[in-house]
N, C-alpha and C positions, 0 to 999 in steps of 0.2 A: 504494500500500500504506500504510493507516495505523495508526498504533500508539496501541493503547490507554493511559489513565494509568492505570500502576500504582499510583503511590501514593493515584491516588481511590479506586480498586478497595480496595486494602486502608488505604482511611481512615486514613493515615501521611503524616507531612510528608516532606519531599524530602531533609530533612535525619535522617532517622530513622536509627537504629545500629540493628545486626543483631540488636538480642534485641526490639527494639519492632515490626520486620518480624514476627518469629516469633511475637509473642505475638499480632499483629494476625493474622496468616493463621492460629492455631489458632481464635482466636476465629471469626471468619469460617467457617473449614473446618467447623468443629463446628455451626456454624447451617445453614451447605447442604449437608452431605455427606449423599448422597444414601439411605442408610440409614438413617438419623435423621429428616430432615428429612421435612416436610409441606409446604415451600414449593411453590408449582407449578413456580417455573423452577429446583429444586433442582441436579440435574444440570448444567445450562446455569451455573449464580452456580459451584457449586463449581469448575470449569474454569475457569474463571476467574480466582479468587483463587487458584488452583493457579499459573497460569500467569505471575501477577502475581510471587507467592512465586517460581516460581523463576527470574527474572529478576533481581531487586532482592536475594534473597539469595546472588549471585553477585557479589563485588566487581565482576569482568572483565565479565562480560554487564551489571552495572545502568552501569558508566562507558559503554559500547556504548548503552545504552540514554539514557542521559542526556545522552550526544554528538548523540543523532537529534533529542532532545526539545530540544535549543537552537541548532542548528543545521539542522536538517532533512535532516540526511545517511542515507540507507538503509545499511544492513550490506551488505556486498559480496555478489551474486546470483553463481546461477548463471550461466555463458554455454555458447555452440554454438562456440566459437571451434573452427577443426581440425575441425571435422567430428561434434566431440561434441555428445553431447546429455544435459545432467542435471536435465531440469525436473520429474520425475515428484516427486509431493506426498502426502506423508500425509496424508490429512483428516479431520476429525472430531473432534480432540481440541481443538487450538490453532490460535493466530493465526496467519496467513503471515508476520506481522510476526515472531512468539515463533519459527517455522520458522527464518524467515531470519541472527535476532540469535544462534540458535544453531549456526551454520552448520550446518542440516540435521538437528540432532538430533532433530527433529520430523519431518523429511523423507526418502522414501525415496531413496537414491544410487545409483548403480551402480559397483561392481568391478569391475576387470579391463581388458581394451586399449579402455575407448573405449566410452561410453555408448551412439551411438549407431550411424550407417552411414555408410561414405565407398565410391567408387567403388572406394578399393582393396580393399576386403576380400575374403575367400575366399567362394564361392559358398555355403560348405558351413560353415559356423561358428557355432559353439555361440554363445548369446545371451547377456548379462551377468548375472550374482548381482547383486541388490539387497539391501541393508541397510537397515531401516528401523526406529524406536525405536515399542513399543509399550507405550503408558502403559495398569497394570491397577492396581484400586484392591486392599490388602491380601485384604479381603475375598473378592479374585476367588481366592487361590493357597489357599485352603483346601479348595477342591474343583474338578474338571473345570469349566473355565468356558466360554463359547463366545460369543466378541467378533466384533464385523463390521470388517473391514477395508477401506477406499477407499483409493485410489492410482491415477494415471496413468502410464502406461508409450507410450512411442515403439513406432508402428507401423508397418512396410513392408507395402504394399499390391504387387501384383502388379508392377507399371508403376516399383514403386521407391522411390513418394514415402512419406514417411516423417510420421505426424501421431500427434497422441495421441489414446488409446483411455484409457476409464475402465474400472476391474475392484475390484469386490469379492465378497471374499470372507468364507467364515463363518467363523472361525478357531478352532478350542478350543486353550485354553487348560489345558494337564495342572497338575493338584495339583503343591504345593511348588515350582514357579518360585521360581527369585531374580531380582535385582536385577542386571540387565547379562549374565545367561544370552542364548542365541541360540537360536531354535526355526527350524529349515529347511522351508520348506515348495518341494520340489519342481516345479520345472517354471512356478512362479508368477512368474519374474524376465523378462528381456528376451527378446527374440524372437531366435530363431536363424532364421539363411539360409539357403535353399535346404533339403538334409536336415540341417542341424544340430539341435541340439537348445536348447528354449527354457532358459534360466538360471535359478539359484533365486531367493527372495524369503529371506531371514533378517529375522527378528522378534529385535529386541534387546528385553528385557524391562525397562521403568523402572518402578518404584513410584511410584506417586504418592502425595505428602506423604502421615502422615493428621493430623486432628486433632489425637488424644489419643497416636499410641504412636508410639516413638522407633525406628529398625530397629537390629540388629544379627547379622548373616547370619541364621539361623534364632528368632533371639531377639524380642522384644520387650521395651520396658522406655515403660512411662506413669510420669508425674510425679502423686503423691499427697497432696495437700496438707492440712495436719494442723491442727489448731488448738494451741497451746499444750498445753493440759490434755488433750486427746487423746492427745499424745506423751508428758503427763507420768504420765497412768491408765494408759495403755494403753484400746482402747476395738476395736470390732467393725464394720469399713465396709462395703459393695458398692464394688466396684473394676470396672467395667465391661473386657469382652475382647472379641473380634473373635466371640465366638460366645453372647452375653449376660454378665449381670452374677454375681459371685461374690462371695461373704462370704469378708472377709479380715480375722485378726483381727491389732491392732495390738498388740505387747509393750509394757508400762510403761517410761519411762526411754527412749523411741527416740530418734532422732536424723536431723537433716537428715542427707540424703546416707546412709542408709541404706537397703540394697536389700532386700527381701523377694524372696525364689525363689517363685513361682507354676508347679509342675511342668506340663509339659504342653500350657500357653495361647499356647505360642508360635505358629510357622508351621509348616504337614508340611513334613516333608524325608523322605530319600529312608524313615528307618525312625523311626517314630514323629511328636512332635513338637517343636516349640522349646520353650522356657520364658518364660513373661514376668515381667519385674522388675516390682515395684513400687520405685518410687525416693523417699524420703520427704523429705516439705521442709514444717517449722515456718514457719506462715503467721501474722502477727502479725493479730490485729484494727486495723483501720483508726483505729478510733477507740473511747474509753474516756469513762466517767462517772464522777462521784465514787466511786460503788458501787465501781466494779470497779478502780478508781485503788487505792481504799483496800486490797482483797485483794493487789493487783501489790505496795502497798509491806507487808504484813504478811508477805507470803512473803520479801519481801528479805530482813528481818529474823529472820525464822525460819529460812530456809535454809541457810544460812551457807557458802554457794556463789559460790567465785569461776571464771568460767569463764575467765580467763586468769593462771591460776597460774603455768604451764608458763615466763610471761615473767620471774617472778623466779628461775628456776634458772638 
């Protein structure tokens, strides 16, 4: 099993702090996510840098991850010890590797006495529930979606012997899911003996990052970045949402860290919809010429604005 570099993936040194992770996977996410993008392996890069992101922005998972890369040590696997059995795999989204460093978060499990089959069991015994994490991009919870599922499941053949079988399924996906909801799909879990009954399959629902917008149970909130004089006029942007772009207009006198309510744009829930924030953040120009030196310091002087007054009370 080997493991991808994350930090080539998201072009960050090894040594990078958690806001240069984030700023590196939105850029990345925003070039391949797969509604935007024109790239041909769009899909394929976005999984990816998804995958990398949430590794390396986990303290515990990137030390896990950074013990393997210098030592060549694997995350601890599943085993058969006792008679169990818990190899069945979610497939299609991520690495075996990203599976494994998450102990299974990727991977479907089984609940209940005992994955697989021992000579003790009851002739007649209902089969296990399996839990499985099922990554859906924002996009998908806005309406009826319908994902393909792969996973292996432990199988007893007449005679006894016990081998994996592959099964997918088409699975939809209902409007307004959340984040860590559980969807039951019936009868789709481990094999029941003799006349038992087969076990379910549970679908945990995980979001995957996006891009541009921030979750907050039903809510949404993107980061809007202002120029100076745009905050200081007030001015009229397009603010892109999960279902095209809106004219938002900006009050004179705004402020970082100030939220704009966007009624509506959020995610469905069960009646209506969320809302998305616009969250605004005064972006300085990179760089200035004399021209524009010269207005920076005529405003000083005309302004007569100290922004840290507050310090001589």
């Amino acid at each position: 099993m080997d493991a991808k570099d994350y930090y080539k993936i998201l072009t960050v040194a090894e040594d990078a702090d958690s806001k240069a992770i984030k700023t590196a996977y939105r850029k990345l996410a925003r070039k391949y996510h797969p509604d935007v993008s024109n790239h041909q392996q769009a899909e394929e890069k976005f999984k990816e840098v998804t995958e990398a992101y949430e590794v390396l922005k986990d303290p515990e998972k990137r030390a896990q991850y950074d013990e393997y890369r210098k030592y060549g040590e694997r995350p601890q696997q599943s085993n058969q010890a006792n008679g169990s059995y818990e190899g069945a795999q979610f497939e299609g989204d991520f690495s075996d590797f990203f599976s494994s460093i998450f102990g299974g978060a990727a991977g479907a499990r089984g609940t209940g006495q005992g994955y697989g089959y021992t000579s003790q069991q009851s002739s007649n015994q209902r089969g296990n529930d399996i839990e499985t994490d099922m990554p859906i991009f924002l996009e998908d919870t806005l309406a009826d979606a319908s994902k393909t599922l792969s996973y292996r499941l432990p199988h007893r053949d007449a005679e006894g012997h016990v081998s994996e079988i592959n099964r997918t399924l088409n699975v939809k996906i209902p409007a307004g899911v959340v984040n860590g909801e559980r969807i039951r799909l019936k009868g789709q879990g481990g094999q029941g003996t003799g006349s038992g009954e087969n076990g379910d399959l549970y679908l945990r629902i995980r979001m995957v990052p996006h891009p541009l917008f921030d979750l907050e149970a039903h809510n949404l909130v993107i980061t809007v970045p202002l120029a100076p004089w745009e905050a200081a006029l007030g001015t009229t942007i397009q603010v892109p949402t999960l279902s095209g772009k809106i004219k938002l207009t900006i009050p004179a006198n705004s402020q970082t860290g100030q939220r704009l309510r966007i009624k509506g744009k959020g995610l469905v829930r069960k009646q209506g919809h969320g809302d998305l924030y616009a969250l605004l953040k005064v972006v300085m120009p990179v760089t200035t010429n004399d021209q524009s030196k010269e207005h920076w310091q005529q405003l000083a002087r005309d302004a007569a604005f100290d922004p840290r007054m507050e310090w001589s009370k």
